[in-house]
LOLUM-935164 format. One line per field, with one value per residue (C-alpha): residue number from 1; residue in three letters; x, y, z. Coordinates in nm, 2 decimals, always signed. Each point is the difference from the previous one (the first is absolute). Layout:
! LOLUM-935164
n <- c(NUM  ...)
res <- c(ALA  ...)
px <- c(X  ...)
py <- c(Y  ...)
pz <- c(Z  ...)
! end
This chain:
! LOLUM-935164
n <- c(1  2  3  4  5  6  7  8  9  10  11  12  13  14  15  16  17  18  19  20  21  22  23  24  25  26  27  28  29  30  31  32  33  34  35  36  37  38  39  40  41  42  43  44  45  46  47  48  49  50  51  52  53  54  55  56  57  58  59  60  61  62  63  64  65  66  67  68  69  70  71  72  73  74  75  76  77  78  79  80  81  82  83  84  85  86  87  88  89  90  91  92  93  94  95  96  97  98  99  100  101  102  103  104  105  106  107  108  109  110  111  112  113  114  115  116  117  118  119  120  121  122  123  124  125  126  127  128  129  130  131  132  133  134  135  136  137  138  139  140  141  142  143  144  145  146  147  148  149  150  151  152  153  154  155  156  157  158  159  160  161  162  163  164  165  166  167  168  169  170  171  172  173  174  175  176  177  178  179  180  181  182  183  184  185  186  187  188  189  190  191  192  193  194  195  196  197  198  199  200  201  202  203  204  205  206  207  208  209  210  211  212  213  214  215  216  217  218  219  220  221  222  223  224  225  226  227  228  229  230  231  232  233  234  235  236  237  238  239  240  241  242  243  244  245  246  247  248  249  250  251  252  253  254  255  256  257  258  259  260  261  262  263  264  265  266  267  268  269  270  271  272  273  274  275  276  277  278  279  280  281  282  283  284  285  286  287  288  289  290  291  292  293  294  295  296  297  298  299  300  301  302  303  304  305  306  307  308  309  310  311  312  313  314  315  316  317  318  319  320  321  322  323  324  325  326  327  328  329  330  331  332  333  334  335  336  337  338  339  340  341  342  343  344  345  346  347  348  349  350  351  352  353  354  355  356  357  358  359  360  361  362  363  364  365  366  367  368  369  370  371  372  373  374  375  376  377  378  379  380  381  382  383  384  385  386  387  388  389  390  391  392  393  394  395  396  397  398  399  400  401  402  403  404  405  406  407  408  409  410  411  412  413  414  415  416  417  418  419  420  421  422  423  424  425  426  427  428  429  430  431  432  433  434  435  436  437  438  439  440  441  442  443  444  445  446)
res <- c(UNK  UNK  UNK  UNK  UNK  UNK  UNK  UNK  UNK  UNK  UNK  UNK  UNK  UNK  UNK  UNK  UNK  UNK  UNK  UNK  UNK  UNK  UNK  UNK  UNK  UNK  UNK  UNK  UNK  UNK  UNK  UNK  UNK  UNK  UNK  UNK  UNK  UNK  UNK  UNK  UNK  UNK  UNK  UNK  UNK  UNK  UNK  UNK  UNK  UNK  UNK  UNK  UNK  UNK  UNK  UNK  UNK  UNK  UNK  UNK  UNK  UNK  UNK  UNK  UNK  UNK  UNK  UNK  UNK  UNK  UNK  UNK  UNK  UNK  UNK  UNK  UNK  UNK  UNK  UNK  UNK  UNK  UNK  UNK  UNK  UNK  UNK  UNK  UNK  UNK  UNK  UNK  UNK  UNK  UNK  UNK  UNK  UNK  UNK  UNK  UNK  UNK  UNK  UNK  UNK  UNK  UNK  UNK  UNK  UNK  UNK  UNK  UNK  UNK  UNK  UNK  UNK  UNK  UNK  UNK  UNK  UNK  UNK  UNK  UNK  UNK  UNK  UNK  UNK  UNK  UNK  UNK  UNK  UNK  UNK  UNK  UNK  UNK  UNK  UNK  UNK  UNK  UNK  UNK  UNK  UNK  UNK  UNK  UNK  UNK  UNK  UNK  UNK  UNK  UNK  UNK  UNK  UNK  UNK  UNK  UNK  UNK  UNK  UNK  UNK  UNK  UNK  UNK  UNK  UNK  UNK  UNK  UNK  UNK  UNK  UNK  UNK  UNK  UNK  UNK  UNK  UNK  UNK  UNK  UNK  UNK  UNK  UNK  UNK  UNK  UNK  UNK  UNK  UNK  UNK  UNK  UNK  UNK  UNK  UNK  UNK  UNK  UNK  UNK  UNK  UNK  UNK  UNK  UNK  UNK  UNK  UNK  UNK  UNK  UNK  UNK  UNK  UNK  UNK  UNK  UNK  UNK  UNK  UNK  UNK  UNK  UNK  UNK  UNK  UNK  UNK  UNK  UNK  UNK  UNK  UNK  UNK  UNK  UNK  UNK  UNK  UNK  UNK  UNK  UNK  UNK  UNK  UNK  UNK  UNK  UNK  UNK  UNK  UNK  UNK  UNK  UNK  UNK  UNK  UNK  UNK  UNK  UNK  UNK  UNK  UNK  UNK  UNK  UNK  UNK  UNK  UNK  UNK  UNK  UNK  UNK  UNK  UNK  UNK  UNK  UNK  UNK  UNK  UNK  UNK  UNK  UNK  UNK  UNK  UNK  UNK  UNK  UNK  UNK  UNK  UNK  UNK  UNK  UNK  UNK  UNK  UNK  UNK  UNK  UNK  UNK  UNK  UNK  UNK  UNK  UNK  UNK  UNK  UNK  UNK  UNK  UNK  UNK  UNK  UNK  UNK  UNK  UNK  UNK  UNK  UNK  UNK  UNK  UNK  UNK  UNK  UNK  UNK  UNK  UNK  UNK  UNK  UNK  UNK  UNK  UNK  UNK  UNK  UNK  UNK  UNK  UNK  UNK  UNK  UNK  UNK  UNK  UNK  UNK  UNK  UNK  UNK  UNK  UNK  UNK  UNK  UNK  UNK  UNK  UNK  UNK  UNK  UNK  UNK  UNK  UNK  UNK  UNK  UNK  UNK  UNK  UNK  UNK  UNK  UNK  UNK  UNK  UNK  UNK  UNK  UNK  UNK  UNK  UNK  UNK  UNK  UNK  UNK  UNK  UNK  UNK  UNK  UNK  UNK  UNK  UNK  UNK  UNK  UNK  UNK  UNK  UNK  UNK  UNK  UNK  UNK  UNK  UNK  UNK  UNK  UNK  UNK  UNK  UNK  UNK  UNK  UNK  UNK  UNK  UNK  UNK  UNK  UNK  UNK  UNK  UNK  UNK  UNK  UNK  UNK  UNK  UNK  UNK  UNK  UNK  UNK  UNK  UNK  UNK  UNK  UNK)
px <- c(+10.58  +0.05  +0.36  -0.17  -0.20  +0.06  -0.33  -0.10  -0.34  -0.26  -0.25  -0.22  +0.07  +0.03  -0.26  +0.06  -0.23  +0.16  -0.25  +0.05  +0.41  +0.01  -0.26  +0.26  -0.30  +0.30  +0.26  +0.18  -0.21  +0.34  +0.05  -0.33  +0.08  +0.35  -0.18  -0.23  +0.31  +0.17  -0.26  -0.07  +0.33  +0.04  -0.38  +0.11  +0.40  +0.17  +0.40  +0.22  +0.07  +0.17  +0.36  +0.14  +0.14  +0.17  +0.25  -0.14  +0.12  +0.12  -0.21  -0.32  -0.21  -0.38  -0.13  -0.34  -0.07  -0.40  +0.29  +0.26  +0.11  +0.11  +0.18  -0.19  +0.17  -0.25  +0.19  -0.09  +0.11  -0.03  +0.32  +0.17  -0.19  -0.35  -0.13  -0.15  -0.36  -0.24  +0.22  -0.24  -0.28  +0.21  +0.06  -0.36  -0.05  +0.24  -0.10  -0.38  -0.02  +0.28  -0.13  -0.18  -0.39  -0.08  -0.35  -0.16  +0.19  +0.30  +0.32  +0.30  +0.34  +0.13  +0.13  +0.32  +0.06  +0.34  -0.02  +0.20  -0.05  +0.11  -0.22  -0.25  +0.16  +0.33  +0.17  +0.07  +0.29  +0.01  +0.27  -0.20  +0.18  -0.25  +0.35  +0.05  -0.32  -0.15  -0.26  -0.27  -0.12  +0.10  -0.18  +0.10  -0.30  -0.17  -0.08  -0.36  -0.08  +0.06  +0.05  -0.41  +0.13  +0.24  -0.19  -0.21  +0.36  +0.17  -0.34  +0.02  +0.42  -0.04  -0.30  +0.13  +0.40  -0.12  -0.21  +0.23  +0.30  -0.23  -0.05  +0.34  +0.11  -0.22  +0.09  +0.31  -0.06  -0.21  +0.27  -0.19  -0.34  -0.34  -0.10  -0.34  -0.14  -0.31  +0.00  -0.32  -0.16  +0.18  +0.00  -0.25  -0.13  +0.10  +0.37  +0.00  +0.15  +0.27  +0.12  -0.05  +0.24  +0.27  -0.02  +0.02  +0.31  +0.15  -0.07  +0.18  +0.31  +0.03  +0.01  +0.21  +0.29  -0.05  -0.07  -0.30  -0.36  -0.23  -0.33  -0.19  -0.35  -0.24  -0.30  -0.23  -0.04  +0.03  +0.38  +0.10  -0.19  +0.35  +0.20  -0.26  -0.07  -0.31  -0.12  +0.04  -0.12  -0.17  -0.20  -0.08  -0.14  -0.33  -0.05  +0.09  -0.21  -0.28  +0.09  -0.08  +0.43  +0.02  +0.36  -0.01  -0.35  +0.05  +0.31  -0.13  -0.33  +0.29  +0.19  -0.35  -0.13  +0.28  +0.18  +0.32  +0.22  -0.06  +0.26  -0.19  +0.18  -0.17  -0.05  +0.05  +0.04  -0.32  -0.10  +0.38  +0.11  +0.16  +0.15  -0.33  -0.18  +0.28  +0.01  -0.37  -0.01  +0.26  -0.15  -0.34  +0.16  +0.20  -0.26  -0.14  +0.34  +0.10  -0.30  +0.07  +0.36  -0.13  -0.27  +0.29  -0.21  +0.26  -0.25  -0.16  +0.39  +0.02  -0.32  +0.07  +0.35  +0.04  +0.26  +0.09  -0.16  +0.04  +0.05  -0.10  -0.02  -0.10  +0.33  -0.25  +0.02  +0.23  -0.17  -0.13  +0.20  +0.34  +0.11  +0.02  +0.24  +0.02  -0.08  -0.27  -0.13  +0.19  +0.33  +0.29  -0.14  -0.39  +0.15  +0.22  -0.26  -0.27  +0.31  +0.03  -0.36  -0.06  +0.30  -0.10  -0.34  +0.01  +0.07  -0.37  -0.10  -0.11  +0.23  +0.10  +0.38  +0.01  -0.15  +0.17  +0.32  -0.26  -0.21  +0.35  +0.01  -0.35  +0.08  +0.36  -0.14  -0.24  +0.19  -0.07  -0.08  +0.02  -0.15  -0.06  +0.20  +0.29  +0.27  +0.38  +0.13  -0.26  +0.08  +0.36  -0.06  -0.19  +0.25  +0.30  -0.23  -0.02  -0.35  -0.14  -0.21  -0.07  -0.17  -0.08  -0.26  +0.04  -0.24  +0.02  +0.38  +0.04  -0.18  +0.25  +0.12  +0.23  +0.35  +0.15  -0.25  -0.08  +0.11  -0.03  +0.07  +0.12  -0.04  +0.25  +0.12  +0.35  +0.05  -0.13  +0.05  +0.07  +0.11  +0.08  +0.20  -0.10  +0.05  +0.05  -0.29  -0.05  -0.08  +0.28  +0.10  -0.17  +0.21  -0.12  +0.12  +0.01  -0.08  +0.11  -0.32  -0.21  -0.11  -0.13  -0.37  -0.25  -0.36  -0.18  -0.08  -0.17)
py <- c(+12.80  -0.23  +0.03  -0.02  +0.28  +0.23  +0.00  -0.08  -0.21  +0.17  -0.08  +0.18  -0.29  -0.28  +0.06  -0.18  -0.08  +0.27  -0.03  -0.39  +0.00  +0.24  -0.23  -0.27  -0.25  -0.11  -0.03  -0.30  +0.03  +0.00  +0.33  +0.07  -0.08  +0.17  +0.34  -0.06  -0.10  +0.30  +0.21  -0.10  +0.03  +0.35  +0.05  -0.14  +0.21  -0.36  -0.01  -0.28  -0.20  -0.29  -0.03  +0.08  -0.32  +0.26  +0.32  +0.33  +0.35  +0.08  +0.27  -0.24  +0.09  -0.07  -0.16  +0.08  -0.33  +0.18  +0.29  -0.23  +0.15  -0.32  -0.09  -0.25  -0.13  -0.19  -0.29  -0.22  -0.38  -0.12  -0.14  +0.10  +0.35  +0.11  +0.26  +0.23  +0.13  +0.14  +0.27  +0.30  -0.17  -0.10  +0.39  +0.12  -0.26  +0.18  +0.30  -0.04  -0.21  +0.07  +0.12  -0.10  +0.01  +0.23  -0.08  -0.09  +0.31  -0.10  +0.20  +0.00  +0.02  -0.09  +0.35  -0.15  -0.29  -0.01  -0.24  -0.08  -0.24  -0.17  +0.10  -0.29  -0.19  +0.00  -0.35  -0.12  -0.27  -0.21  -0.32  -0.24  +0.23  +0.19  +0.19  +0.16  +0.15  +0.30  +0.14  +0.17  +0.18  +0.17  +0.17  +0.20  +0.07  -0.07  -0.35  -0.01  +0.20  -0.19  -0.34  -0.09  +0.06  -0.32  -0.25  +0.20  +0.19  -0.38  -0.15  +0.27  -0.04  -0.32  -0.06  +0.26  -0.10  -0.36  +0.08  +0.24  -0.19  -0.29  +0.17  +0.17  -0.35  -0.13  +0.33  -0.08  -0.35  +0.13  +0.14  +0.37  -0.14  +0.09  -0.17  +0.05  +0.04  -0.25  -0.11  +0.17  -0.26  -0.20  +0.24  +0.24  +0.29  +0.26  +0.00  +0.02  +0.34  -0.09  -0.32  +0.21  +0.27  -0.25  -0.18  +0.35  +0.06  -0.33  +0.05  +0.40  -0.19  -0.21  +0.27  +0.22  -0.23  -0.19  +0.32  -0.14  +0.19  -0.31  +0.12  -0.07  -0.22  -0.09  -0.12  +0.16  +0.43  -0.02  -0.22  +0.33  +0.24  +0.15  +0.05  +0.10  -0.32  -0.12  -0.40  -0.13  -0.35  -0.14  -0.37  -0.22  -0.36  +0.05  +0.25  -0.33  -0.20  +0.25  +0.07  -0.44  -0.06  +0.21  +0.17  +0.20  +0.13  +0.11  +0.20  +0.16  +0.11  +0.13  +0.19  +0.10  +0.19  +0.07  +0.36  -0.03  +0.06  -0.38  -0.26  -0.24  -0.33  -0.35  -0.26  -0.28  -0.33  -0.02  -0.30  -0.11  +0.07  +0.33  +0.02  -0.10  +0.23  +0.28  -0.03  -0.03  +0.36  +0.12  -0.09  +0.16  +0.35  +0.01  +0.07  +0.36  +0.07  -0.06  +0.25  +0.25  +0.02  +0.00  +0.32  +0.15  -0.07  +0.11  -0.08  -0.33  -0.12  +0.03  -0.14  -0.30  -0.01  -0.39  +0.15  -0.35  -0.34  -0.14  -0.36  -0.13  -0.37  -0.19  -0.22  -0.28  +0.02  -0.08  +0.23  -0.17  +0.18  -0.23  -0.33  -0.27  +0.09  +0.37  +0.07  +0.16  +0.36  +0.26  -0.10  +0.14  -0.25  +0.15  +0.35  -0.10  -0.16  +0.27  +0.26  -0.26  +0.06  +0.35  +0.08  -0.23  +0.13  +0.20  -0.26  -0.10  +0.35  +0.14  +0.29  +0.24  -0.06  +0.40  -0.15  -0.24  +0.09  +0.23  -0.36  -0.13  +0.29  -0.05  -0.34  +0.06  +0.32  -0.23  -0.05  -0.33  +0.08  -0.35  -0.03  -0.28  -0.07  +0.17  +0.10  +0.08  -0.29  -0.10  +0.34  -0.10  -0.31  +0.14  +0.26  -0.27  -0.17  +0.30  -0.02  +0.25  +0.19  +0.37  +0.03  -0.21  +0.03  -0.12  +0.01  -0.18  -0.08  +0.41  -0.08  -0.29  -0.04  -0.27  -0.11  +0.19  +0.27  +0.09  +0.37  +0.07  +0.34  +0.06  +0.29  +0.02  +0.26  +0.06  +0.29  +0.15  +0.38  +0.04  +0.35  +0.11  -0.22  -0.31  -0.37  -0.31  -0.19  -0.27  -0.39  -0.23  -0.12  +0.35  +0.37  +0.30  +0.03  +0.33  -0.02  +0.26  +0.06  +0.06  +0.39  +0.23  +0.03  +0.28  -0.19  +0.39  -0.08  -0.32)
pz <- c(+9.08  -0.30  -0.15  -0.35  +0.01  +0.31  +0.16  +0.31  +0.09  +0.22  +0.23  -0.27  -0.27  +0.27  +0.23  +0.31  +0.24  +0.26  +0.28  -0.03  +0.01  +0.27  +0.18  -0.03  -0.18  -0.24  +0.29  +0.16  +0.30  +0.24  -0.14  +0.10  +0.35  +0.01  -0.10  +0.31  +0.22  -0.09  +0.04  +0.32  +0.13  -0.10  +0.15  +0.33  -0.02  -0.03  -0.05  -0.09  +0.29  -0.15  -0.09  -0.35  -0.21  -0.17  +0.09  +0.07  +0.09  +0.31  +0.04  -0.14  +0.31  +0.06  -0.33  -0.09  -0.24  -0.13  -0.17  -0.14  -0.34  -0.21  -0.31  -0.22  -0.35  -0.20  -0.29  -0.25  +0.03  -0.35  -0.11  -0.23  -0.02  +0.03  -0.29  +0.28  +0.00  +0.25  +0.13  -0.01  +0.09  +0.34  +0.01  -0.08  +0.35  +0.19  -0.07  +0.03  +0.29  +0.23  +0.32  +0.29  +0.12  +0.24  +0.12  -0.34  -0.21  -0.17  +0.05  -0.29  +0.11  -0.37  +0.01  +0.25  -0.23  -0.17  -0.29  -0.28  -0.28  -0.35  -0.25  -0.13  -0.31  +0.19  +0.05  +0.32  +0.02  +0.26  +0.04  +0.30  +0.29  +0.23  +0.12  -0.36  -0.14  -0.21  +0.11  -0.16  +0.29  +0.31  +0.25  +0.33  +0.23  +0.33  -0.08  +0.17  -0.26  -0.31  +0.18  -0.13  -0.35  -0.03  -0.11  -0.32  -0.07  -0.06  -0.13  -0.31  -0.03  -0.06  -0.25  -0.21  +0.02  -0.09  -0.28  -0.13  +0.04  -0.19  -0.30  -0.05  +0.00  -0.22  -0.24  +0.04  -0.11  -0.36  -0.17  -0.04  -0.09  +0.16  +0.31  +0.07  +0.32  +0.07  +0.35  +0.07  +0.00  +0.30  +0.27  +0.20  -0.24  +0.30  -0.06  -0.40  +0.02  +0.24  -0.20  -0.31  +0.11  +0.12  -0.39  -0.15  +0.22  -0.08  -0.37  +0.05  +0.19  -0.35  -0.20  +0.18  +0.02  -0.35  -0.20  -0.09  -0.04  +0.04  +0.10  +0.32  -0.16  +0.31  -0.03  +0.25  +0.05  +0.37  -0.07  -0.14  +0.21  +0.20  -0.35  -0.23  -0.22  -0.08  -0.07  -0.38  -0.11  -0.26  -0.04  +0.28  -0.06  +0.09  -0.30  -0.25  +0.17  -0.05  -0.36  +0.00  -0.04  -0.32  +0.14  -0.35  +0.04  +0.34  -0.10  -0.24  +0.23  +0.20  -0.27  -0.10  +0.29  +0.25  -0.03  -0.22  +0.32  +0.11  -0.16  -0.24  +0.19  -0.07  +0.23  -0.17  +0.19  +0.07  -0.22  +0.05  -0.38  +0.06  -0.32  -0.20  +0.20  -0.04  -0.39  +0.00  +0.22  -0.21  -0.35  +0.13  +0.09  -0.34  -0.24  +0.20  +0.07  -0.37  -0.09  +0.25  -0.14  -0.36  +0.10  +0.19  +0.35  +0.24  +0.25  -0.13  -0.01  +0.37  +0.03  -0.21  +0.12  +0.14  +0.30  +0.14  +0.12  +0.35  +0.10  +0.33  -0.04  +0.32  +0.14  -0.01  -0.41  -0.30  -0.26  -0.30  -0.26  +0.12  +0.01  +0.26  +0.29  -0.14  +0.45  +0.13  +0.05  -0.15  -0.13  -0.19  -0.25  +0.02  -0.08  -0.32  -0.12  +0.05  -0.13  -0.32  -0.05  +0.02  -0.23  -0.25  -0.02  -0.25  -0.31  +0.03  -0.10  -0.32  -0.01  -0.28  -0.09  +0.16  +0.34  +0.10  +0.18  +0.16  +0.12  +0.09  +0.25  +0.15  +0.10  +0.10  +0.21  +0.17  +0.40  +0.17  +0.40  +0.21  +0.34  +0.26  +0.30  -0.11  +0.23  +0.00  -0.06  -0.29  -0.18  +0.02  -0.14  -0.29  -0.03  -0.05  -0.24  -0.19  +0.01  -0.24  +0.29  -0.04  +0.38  +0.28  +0.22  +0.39  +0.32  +0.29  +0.01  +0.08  +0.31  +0.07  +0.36  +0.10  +0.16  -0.34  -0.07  +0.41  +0.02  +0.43  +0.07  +0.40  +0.21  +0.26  +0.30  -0.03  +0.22  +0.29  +0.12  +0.34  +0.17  -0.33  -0.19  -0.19  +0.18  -0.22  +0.12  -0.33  +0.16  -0.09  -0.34  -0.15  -0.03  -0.07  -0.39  -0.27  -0.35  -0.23  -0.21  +0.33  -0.02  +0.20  -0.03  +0.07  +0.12  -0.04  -0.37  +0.07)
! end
């Protein structure tokens, strides 16, 4: 369940590949093998022969190891918090794949699970000691059961924490503006609605503690498939390139025949001028917009309606418009200048003296969207700068997974039950821990 919104994922909206997972094709294979062991050792009416590491009760008895009802805690091991994600689809595992194969039917036991769990969007603290943890999940069961299901149940934890915890940093970072989601590109097409979900949750857990309302933007439908958004974007390169590097004439194709939902944005570093090219887009729209205010076109002003102008400028480039030494790709520099431009736009009009704070509005109202290899620490930087960004627009530094970005999730058994009561049973240096935003949770509904 999302703590933004109160609904809980289902296998209906995820779709997992059930007969796969419960076919252990995405397990570790030695939890393949300890499924077999154990059921091999009830099969042949095997009990614990060995000698415990570990107290037990008195009246502990024969120990049928095939029956052992465990207690798993599963934690995040990002430091200093993880933005957590993933936690229904780990449920909609357990409770569509717990069991055991008898012959070749499948039989569910989720029914004797008892699980509780944070909600996804929760945050997870975690200070470098495996001794003192949170965890997000907890499960009590016969482990044979659910032991198959460690390895997808972390795999999905962690892409989802990471990429969450990624963007809510990186929200965190621009002040309130956009961040657009564009990482499509640099990752398989198959897990678009997974990463999607976890920016959408990083971009609620910004809002909800800054008071903010910035709006989720992604850029593909299947990014926003599990929370209900759809793709938005406007001009690639190619489409210059095929209107011969004419960046006005290609917007205006755009603003010409695409629904008046679609932002008019320019791309305009293509000939690496971006403010030529940005006036030049601008001065084109002007004129229909100008007569579609004059006719009282409510329409043919959102048509004509120049909403903003990207910049993308290859790090390999200092754009032509600045001086030497002004740096390459987009700078703090790039943007004033391009800003400079589109304000001052409007004194190259012919304009009625009754129009002309209203042209000093259509280039003031015109938003400036950089992209480009930016990450946290660039937006920062352009934030200190007081770069006069409206929205940035970041890919493949979401995806980002290194010594400072690595978000490991562990699943552990703490606890053992035994004649009844429960046996500390963790391996040394780990505890079982509580966390007081884990809840119980009823699998039935997934």
């Amino acid at each position: 369940m999302a703590l933004f919104n109160q609904t809980r994922l289902t296998n209906n909206a995820l779709r997992l590949d059930i007969e796969g997972i419960r076919r252990g094709i995405y397990s570790d294979r030695y939890f393949e093998n300890i499924v077999h062991l154990l059921a091999e050792a009830a099969a042949s009416g095997y009990t614990f022969a060995g000698k415990s590491s570990r107290p037990l009760p008195d009246d502990a008895g024969p120990i049928d190891i095939s029956e052992m009802y465990v207690e798993a805690q599963i934690f995040p091991r990002r430091e200093p918090y993880a933005l957590v994600g993933g936690v229904d689809i780990a449920l909609c595992l357990l409770r569509h794949c717990t069991g055991y194969w008898e012959n070749d039917r499948f039989v569910e036991t989720w029914q004797h699970l008892d699980v509780e769990a944070v909600e996804d969007g929760e945050l997870a603290p975690y200070g470098g000691n495996a001794e003192d943890v949170r965890p997000v999940l907890k499960i009590r069961g016969r482990y044979r059961d659910f032991a198959l299901l460690e390895t997808p149940i972390l795999g999905v934890l962690s892409r989802l924490s990471r990429i969450a915890t990624n963007v809510y940093e990186v929200m965190k970072a621009a002040n309130g503006k956009s961040v657009l989601y564009f990482p499509a590109r640099f990752d398989l097409a198959e897990t678009q609605a997974y990463d999607g979900y976890a920016y959408w949750l990083g971009v609620q857990r910004y809002n909800h503690e800054s008071g903010k309302r910035v709006a989720p933007i992604v850029s593909t439908n299947a990014q926003g498939l599990l929370w209900g958004g759809l793709g938005t974007g406007t001009i690639p390169h190619s489409l210059i390139a095929v209107f011969l590097g004419d960046t006005a004439e290609a917007t205006l194709a755009f603003a010409r025949f695409l629904p008046l939902d679609v932002l008019r944005i320019a791309l305009v570093d293509f000939n690496n001028d971006s403010a030529r090219d940005a006036v030049a887009t601008l001065n084109a729209f002007w004129p229909l917009y100008l007569q579609a205010w004059r006719d009282g076109d409510i329409e043919g002003q959102r048509r004509w309606t120049l909403d903003g102008v990207r910049i993308d400028t290859s790090g390999d480039l200092s754009d032509a418009g600045l001086g030497p030494g002004a740096g390459k790709g987009v700078t703090p520099a790039l943007v004033r200048h391009v800003r400079a431009a589109l304000d001052n736009a409007w004194q190259s009009w012919d304009l009625r003296e009754d129009e002309t704070e209203l042209a000093r509005a259509y280039c003031r109202n015109t938003r400036i969207v950089v992209s480009g290899g930016f990450n946290r620490d660039r937006i920062e930087h352009f934030e200190r700068e007081g770069a006069p960004v409206d929205a940035y627009g970041v890919g493949s530094t979401f995806l980002r997974n290194d010594s400072e970005t690595n978000t490991d999730f562990t699943m552990d058994v703490v606890r053992v039950r035994i004649a009844g009561q429960w046996v500390d049973m963790a391996k040394v240096g780990r505890r079982a821990c509580d966390n007081p935003d884990l809840r119980p949770v009823d699998l039935s509904s997934l």
